[in-house]
N, C-alpha and C positions, 0 to 999 in steps of 0.2 A: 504494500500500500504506500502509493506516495504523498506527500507533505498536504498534497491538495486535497487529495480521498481521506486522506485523515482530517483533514478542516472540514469537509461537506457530513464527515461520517460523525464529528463531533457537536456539530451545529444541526443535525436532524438528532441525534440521540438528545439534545439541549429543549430541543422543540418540542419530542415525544412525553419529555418528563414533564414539560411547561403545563402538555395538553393532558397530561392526566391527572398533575394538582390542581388543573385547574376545573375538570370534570367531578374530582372527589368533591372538590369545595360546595363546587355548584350544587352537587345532589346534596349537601348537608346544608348548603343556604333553604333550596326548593323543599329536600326534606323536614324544612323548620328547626330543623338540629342546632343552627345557630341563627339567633337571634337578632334582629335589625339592631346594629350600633355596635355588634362582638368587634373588638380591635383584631386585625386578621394583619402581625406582623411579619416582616418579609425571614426575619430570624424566625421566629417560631415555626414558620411556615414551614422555613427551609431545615430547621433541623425536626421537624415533625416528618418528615419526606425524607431525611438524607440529602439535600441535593442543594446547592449553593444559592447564594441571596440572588444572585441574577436569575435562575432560575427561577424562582418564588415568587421574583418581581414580573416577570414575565407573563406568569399565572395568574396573578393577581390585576395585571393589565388589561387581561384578555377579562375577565371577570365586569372590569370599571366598564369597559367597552359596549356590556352587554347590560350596564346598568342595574349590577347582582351589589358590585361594590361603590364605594367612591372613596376618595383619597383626596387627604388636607395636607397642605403645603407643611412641611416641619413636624407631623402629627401620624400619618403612615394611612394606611386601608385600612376600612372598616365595612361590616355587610350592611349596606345600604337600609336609611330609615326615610321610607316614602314619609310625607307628610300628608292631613288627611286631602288634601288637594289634587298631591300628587296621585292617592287611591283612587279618585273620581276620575282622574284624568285618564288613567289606566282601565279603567270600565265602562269608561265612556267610548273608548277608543276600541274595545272590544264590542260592543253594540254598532259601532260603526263597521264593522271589519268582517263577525262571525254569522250575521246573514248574508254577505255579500258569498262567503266561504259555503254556505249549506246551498246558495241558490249553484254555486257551481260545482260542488261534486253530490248532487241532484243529477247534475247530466250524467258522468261519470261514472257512480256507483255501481258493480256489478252484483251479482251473487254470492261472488268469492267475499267482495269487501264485506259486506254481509253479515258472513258465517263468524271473519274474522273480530266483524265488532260486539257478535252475541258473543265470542271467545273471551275478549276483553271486559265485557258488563259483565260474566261468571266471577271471573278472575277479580273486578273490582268487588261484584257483592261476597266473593269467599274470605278476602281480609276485612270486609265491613262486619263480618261474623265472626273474626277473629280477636282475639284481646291483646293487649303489649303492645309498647309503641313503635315496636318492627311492623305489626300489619298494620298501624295507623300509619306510619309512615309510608307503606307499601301501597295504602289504600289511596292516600294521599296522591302520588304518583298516577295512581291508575286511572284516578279521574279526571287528571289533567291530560294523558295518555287519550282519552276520547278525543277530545279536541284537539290537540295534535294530529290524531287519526286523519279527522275532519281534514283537515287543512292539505295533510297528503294528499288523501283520494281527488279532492278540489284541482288538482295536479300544479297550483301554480308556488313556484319557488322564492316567488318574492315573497308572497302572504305566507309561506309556511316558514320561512326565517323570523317575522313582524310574529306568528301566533308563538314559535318558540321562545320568544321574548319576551310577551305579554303573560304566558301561561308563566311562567320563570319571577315576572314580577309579579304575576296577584297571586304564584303562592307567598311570597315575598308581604305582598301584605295583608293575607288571610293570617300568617305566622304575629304579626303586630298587631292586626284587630279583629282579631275572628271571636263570635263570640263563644262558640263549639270549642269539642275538642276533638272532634273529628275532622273529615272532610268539610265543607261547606258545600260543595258541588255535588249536588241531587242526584243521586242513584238513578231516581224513577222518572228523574226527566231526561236523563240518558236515554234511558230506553223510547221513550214517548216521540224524546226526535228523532231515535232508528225507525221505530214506525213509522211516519211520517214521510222518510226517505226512502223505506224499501217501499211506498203506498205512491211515492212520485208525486205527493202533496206539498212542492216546492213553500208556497206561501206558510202552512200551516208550521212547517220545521222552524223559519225562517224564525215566524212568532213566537214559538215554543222556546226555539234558541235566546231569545231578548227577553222572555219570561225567566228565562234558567239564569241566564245572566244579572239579573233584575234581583233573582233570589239569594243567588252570594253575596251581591253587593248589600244586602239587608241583612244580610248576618254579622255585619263588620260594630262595631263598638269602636270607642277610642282609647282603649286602657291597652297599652302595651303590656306585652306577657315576658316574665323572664326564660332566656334559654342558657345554653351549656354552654362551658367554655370551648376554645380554639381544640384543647385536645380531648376532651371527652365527648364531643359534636360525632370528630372524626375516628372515634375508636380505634386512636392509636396508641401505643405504648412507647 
């Protein structure tokens, strides 16, 4: 290997690591595991991981970008504390976005997607039946997991980037002002827009989707909740 295959070999194995602290993070921001405001510093980061402060920082970049973190000049990253403005603004912006999303994979949907999304409602109502905050967490995921679904089948890749961002921030601030302590995203309104979509009832899903939407956002409270620290989020040792 020469001088240059070792710099390319160096700098993608730098990236790889970048993109998986930065993927642990995320699922432990989205999974609620840390708390809007946790200080998420570039040391701790890097030695919770093994892997040097530029690495960390890197991860933690990629995070600000997506609007999971934010960082104060002198002060370092911290997981991002919407204000309740910023909550409205973020569900607002979903009502804008997630009927446009049902009216177009409405055309789209086959049978297969289908089968796949009564797989997915199982799977979310088998940890909604489960206790411990592994299937809450799990369950958590899985609902937001519909709507991602959505957004695929919908087939457009600008909107499916824009919903993995939105689903990423309103777990973000279901985790701040949810008043549950489960999911807030309706099982049975899940199901209600599969209906809806495999019946080719464009308008009614559309409706149903901006009720569903309507209904998280009324679960929300303003009392922030406390979460875990940087390493017990991440169940590291």
């Amino acid at each position: 290997m020469n001088i240059n295959e070792k710099i390319i070999f160096t700098e993608t194995a730098s990236e790889d690591r970048s993109l998986a602290i930065r993927e642990a993070l995320r699922n432990a921001i989205v999974d609620r595991r840390l708390a809007p405001g946790t200080k998420l510093s570039e040391s701790e980061v890097g030695s919770l991981f093994d892997v040097s402060r530029t690495v960390a920082r890197s991860a933690l970049q990629m995070l600000a970008f997506e609007g999971l973190v934010r960082t104060e000049r002198n002060r370092g990253a911290f997981v991002s504390n919407p204000s309740p403005e910023e909550a409205k603004q973020i569900f607002a912006s979903r009502r804008l976005i997630e009927p446009g999303i049902v009216a177009a994979a409405i055309d789209r949907i086959t049978s297969t997607d289908i089968e796949q999304f009564r797989r997915q409602l199982e799977e979310e109502e088998r940890y909604m039946n489960e206790r411990g905050p592994a299937a809450r967490r799990a369950e958590i995921k899985a609902s937001g997991d519909f709507h991602l679904m959505l957004a695929s089948v919908a087939g457009n890749v600008i909107l499916q980037k824009f919903m993995d961002e939105l689903v990423a921030r309103s777990s973000l601030v279901i985790a701040l002002y949810g008043r549950s302590g489960v999911s807030s995203c309706g099982h049975s309104e899940h199901f209600a827009i599969l209906e809806a979509l495999e019946k080719g009832e464009g308008g009614r899903a559309a409706e149903l989707m901006v009720h569903h939407i309507d209904h998280i956002e009324a679960d929300l409270d303003l009392q922030p909740k406390q979460g875990l620290g940087l390493k017990d989020a991440l169940s590291l040792i």
